[in-house]
N, C-alpha and C positions, 0 to 999 in steps of 0.2 A: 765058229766057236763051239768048242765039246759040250755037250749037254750036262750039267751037274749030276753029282751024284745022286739016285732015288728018285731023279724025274721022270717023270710018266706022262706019254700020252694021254693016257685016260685021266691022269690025276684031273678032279673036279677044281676049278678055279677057285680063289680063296676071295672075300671079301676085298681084302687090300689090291690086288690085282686088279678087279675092275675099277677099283678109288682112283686105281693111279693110272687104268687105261683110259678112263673118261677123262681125267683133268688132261693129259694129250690128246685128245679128241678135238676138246674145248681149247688146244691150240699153247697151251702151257710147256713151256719148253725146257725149265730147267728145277728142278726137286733139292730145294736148297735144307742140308737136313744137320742139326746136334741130335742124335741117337739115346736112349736109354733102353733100359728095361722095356718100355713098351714100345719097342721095333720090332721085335722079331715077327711078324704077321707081313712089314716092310719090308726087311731083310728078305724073306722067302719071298714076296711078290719080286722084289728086283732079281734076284739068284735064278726062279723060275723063268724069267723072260730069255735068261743070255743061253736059255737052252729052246728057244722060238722064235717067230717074227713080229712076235709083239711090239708095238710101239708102246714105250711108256717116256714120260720125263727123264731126262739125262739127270740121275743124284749126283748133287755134288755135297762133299762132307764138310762141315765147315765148323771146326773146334769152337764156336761161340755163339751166339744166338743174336746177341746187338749186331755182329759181322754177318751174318745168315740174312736179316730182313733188309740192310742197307744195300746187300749184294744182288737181292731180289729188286728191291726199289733199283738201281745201277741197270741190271737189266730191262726193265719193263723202259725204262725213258729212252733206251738202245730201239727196241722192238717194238714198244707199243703193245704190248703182250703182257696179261698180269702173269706172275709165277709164282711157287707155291714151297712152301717156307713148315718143316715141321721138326719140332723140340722137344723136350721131354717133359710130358705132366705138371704141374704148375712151377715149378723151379725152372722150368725151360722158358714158360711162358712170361713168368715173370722176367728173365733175360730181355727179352723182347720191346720190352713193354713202349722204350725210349724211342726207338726207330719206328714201332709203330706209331708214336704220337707222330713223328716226323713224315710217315707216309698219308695219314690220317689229315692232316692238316696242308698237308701238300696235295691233296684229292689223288694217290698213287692207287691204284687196285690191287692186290693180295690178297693170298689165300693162305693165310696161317691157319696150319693145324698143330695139334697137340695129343699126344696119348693121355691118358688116365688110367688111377690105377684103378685093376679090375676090381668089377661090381661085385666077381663070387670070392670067398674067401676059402672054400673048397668044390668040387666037384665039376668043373668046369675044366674043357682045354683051353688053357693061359689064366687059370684061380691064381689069384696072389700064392707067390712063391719066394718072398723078401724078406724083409722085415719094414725096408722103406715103401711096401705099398700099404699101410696102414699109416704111417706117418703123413706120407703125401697126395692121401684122399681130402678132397673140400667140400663143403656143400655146394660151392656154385662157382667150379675153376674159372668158368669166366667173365663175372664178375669182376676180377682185378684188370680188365682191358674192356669192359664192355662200352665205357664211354666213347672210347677210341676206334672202334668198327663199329660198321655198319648192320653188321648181321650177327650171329653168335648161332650154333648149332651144335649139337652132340645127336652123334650115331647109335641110334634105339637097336636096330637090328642089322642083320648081314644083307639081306635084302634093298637095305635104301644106299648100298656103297655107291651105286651109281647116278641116284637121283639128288646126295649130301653135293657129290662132286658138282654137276651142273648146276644146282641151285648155287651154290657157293661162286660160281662163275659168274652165274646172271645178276649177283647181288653188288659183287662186287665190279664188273664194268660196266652198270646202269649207271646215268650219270642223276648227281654226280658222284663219281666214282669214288673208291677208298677202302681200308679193308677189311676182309674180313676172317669171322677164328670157325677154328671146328673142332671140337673135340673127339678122338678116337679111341673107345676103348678097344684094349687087345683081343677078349672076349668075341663080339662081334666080326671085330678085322681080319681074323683068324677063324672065320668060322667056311664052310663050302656054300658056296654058292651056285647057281643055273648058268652055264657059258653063255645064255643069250641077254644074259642080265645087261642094261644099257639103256642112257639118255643122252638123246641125241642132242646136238647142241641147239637152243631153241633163238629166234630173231629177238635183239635187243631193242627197245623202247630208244626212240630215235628224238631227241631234243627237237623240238618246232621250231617254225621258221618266226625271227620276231615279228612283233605284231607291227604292221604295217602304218599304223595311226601312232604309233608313239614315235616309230623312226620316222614322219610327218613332223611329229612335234619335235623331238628332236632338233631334225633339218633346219626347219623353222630358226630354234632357237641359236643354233651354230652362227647362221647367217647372219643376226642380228648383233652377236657378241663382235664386243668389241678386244675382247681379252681369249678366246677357248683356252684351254686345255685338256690334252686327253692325260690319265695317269694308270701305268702298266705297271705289271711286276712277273705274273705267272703264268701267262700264256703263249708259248712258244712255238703253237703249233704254225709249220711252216708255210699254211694256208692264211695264220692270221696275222703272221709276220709279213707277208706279202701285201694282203690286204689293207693294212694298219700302214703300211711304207705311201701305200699306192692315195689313198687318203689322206693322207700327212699331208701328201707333199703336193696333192693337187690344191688341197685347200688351205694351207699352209697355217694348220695346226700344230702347235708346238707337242710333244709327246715328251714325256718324263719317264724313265725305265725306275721307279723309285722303288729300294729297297731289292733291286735285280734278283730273280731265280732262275731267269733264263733271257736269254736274247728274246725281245719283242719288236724290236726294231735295228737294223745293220745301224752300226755306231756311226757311220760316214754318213746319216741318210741329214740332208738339211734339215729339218725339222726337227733332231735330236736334241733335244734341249737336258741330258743329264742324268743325275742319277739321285739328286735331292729336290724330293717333291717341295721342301720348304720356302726356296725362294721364289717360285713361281705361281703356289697355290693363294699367295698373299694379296697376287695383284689380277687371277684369276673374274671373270663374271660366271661362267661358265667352266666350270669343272667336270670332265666327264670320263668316269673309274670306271677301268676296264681288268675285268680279274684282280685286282689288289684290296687285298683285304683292309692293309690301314695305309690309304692313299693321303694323309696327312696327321698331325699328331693335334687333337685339340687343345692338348696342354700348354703347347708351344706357339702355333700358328695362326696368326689371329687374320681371318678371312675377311675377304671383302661383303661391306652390307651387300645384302641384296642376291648374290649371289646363286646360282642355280646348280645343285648338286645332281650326275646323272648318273647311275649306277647299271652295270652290266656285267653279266656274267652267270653260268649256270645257276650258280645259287647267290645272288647279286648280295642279299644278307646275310648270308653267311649265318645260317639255321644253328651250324652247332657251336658256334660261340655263345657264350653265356650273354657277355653284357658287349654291345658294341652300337653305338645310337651315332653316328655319322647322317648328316641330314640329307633329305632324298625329295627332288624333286620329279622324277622321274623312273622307273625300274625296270629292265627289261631281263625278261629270262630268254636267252639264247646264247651263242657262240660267237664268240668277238668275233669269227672272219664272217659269220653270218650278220653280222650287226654292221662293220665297217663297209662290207662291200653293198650294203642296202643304202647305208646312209651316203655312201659313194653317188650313187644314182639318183639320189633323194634331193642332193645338194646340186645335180647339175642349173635346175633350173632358176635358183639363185647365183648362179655362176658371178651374171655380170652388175649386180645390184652389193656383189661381197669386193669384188676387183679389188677398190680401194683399201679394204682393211687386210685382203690377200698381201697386197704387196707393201703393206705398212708390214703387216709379219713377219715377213720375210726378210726384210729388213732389220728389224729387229734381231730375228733368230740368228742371222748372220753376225751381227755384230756379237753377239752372247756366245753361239759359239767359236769366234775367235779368243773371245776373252777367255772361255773355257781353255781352249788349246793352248794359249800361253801361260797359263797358269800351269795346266798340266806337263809343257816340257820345262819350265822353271821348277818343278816340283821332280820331278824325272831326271832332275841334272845332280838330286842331292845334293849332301854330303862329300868330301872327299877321303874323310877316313873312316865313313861306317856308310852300310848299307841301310839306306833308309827301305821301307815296302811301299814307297810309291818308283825307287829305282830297284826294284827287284821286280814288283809287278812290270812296270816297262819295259826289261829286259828278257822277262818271260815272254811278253807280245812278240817282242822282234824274233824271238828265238824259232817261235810255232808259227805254224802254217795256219792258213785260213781253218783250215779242214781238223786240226787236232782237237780234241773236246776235252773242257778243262773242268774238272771235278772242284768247285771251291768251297771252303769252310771256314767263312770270314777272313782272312787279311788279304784277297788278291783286291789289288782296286781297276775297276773297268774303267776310270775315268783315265789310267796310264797303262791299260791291256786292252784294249777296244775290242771285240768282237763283232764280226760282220754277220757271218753266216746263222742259219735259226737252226737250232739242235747243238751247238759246238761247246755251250755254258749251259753251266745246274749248280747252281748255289746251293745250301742248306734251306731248307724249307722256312713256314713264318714259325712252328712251334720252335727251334732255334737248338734241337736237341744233341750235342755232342756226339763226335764220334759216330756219324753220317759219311765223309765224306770220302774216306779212304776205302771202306766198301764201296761205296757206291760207284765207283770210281772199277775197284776189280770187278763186279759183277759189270758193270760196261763192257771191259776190256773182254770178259766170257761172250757175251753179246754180239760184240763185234770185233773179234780179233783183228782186223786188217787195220784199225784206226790206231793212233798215238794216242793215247789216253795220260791228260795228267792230272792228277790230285795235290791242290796247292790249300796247305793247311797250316793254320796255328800248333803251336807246339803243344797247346794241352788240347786240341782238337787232334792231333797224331795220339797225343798219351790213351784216349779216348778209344780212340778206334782201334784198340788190342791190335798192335804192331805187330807183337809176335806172331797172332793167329795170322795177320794178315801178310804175313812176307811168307808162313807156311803155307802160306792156300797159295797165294803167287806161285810160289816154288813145287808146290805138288800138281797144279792143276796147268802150267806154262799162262800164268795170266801175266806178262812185264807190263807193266803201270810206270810211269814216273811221277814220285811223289816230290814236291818242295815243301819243306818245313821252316815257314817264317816263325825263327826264332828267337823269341824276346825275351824265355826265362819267365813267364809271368801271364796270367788272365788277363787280357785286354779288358775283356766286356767287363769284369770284376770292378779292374780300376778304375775305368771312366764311369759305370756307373757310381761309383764310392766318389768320386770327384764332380759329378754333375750334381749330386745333392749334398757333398760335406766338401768342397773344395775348402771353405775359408774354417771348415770346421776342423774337430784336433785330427779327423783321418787325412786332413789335406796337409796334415806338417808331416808326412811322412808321404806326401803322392801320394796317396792310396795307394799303397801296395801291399800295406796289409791283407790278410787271406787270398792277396793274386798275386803271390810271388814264388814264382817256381825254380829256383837255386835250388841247389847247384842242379843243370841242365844235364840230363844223360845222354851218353855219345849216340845219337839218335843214327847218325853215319853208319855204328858200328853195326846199330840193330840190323841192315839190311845184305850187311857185309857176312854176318853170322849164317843168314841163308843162302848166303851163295852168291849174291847180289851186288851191285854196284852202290858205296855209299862215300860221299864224301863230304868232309866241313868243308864251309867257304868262308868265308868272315873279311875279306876287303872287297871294296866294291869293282877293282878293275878286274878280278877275279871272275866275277859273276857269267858274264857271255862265256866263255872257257865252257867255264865249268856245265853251264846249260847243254853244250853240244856235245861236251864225251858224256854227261848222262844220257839224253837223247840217245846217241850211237850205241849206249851198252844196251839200251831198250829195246831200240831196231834191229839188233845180234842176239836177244831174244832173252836179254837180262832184265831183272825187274833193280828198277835204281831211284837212289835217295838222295837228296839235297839236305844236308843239315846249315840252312844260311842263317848265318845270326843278323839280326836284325832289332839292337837295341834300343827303340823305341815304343 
């Protein structure tokens, strides 16, 4: 590649330069960026490099800032890699703010930065030169997100470019992990700095092994129950998906995937008992939450006296929730697969004193999940003149391979798409924040090109996730996704909440469909047609498989394509 104009050898390296040569250091692979006025220190750091062999983060440009951090989150759950997300001065940050709750509460790592406007109002190289950088000065930009990261920093000097980057690293994949902000004025970013300037990447704080007397106690108490249960939601690592199977099934504990955000257990495995923690935690002795933050609802679910609550997981309480009093007899900080394969071992020597309620379980679990399975193909057969989304989710499962990784934003249901494999599903996090899923989904597909990536979303969870930005990053950057939009015209969550507390009230003589009704539906087909893309309506149900495979096919020919299925329910 030709060297830029006015690049020099000798030119002294710029503050940004080293910001962005440390976070590839630290293993950051992709510079997810909305630009303003305070880039240009950025701009020159990336323009300088494609005249060297510098490693810096691949920028990718991403016309929105809620699509920027969703595509960053999409990545890192690909790689395991946090990546680094930067906007412009607080109007950018505030774009942000939504996805950050959603990586926040999903414990994702990032490194959001932000410019600001500059400190000098003259004298300085990069003094305000706008009129919006007097407007867009705050006393404390970040503040408007400091709930929601872990860490908060702004850049004093040209000096600390390289010690902001690595600390920001080590802040945010200490567990437990999530993210964090940085603010960059241009001033400094923009200033020369020493070529040897540089922080190395330093060894991460490594979560302990659990304490060995409580998986005792534990052990103990599994054995004795007459009822266990374990309940999942967030832990998909494919160490503790193994170990959680390997457990289950030896000692034939029932597992509840409740409120799914990723595969924690292969759906086929016998001891899958479902995806609603409520009919089983009623008849529970022995409850024991693993990663799930609200493994039952006490409003509703009224538990067995006596009962013994056991909680696990990095942060078993859940420190940054305000209010959450779920009752705890037990508490372990460690890593479900470090917890399950201890309690694995723990329980062999009660092996043959459990036999008996082993295989009363098993028993049981078999007959429950048949009754699951006949429910779910009697629910999977529909309608014959509309598509329901228990047969759209269905005919999505049969359509996809073990191996495709399905981006979902509430209406896919696993109880008629099963997932086997651990990594292949990512739901929307617990904070539940809109317009997650379709980034999340293209920054996958950046991640990993070789995989099929699909995004199956609600139609105001499509509305959400800026379509347009999103079919133009598809189309600028060769990202094809395949999205399906279960479309119902209307906010689900809206109605059924308006209907679970006014059903016999005056909002229930109308459904609730008050403020969740989205008429007239816009040709959402057309939006992906517009860039170049494969889009089609579907609207009868024999339709659906058809239609599933020439989308597929235009994806795997290197098309990014849209499902608009209506789904009036």
């Amino acid at each position: 590649m030709s060297k830029p104009s006015g690049a020099t050898q000798s030119q002294s390296p710029i503050a940004a330069e080293i910001f962005l040569k440390t976070l590839a250091e630290h293993g950051v692979d992709y510079f997810f960026c909305n630009p303003g006025t305070d880039f240009p220190p950025i701009v020159e750091a990336f323009t300088r490099a494609q005249g060297s062999n510098a490693k810096l983060p691949q920028p990718v440009l991403v016309p929105h800032e809620n699509l920027a951090v969703a595509m960053a989150h999409g990545a890192y759950l690909m790689t395991g890699r946090p990546q680094a997300v930067m906007v412009h001065v607080n109007v950018g940050t505030g774009n942000t703010i939504n996805n950050i709750t959603n990586a926040a509460r999903d414990r994702a790592p990032l490194i959001l930065a932000a410019g600001r406007t500059p400190f000098t109002e003259k004298g300085s190289f990069g003094s305000r030169s706008r009129s919006i950088h007097w407007a867009q000065e705050m006393f404390d930009q970040a503040g408007m997100l400091r709930e929601m990261v872990k860490w908060d920093y702004e850049l004093k000097v040209p000096d600390q470019a390289a010690d902001v980057a690595a600390r920001a690293y080590e802040m945010t994949m200490t567990s437990p992990r999530g993210p964090v902000y940085l603010v960059l004025p241009r001033e400094p970013l923009a200033a020369p700095v020493s070529e040897t300037l540089s922080s190395a990447p330093r060894q991460l704080p490594v979560l302990g092994s659990p304490d060995p007397k409580a998986i005792e106690t534990l052990a103990e108490w599994i054995a004795k129950s007459h009822s266990p249960l374990i309940v999942t939601s967030s832990d998909g690592d494919p160490r503790a998906v193994a170990a959680l199977a390997k457990l289950a099934d030896a000692f034939a504990i029932p597992v509840v995937n409740h409120n799914p955000r990723v595969v924690t257990l292969p759906a086929s495995h016998p001891m899958h008992a479902g995806y609603d923690s409520g009919p089983l935690v009623t008849e529970a002795d022995l409850i024991i939450n693993a990663e799930c933050d609200v493994p039952w609802y006490p409003h509703l679910d009224k538990l067995k006296p006596g009962f013994k609550a056991v909680h696990i997981g990095e942060d078993p309480i859940y420190q940054r929730y305000p209010m959450r009093t779920f009752p705890s007899d037990l508490s372990l900080v460690a890593r479900s697969a470090d917890v399950f394969e201890a309690l694995h071992a723990a329980l062999q020597k009660h092996r043959s004193a459990m036999s008996a309620g082993i295989e009363a379980r098993r028993k049981t679990s078999a007959e429950r999940r048949k009754a699951r399975a006949d429910k779910a193909a009697k629910e999977a057969r529909g309608a014959s003149d509309k598509i329901t989304p228990a047969y759209l989710s269905h005919c999505i499962g049969e359509a996809f391979g073990a191996d495709a990784v399905i981006f979902n934003e509430y209406p896919l249901s696993l109880e008629h798409c099963p997932r086997e494999n651990a990594q292949t599903f990512f739901s929307v996090g617990p904070a539940g924040g809109l317009g997650w899923g379709l980034g999340a989904a293209i920054g996958a597909k950046l991640a990993s090109p070789e995989k099929l990536i699909v995004a199956t979303l609600g139609d105001g969870s499509y509305m959400f996730g800026n379509p347009t930005v999103s079919h133009w990053v598809q189309d600028k950057f060769n990202l094809p996704i395949l999205s399906i939009v279960f479309n119902n015209s209307r906010y689900g969550a809206v109605r059924k909440a308006t209907l679970s507390m006014f059903k016999d009230g005056v909002a229930g003589e109308t459904d609730g469909r008050f403020l969740a009704d989205l008429d007239p539906s816009p040709p959402f087909d057309a939006f992906v047609t517009a860039q170049g893309g494969y889009g089609e309506r579907v609207e009868r149900p024999e339709d659906v498989p058809a239609a599933l495979q020439r989308a597929q096919e235009a994806v795997r020919n290197g098309k990014q394509a849209l499902l608009n299925v209506i789904t009036p329910y």
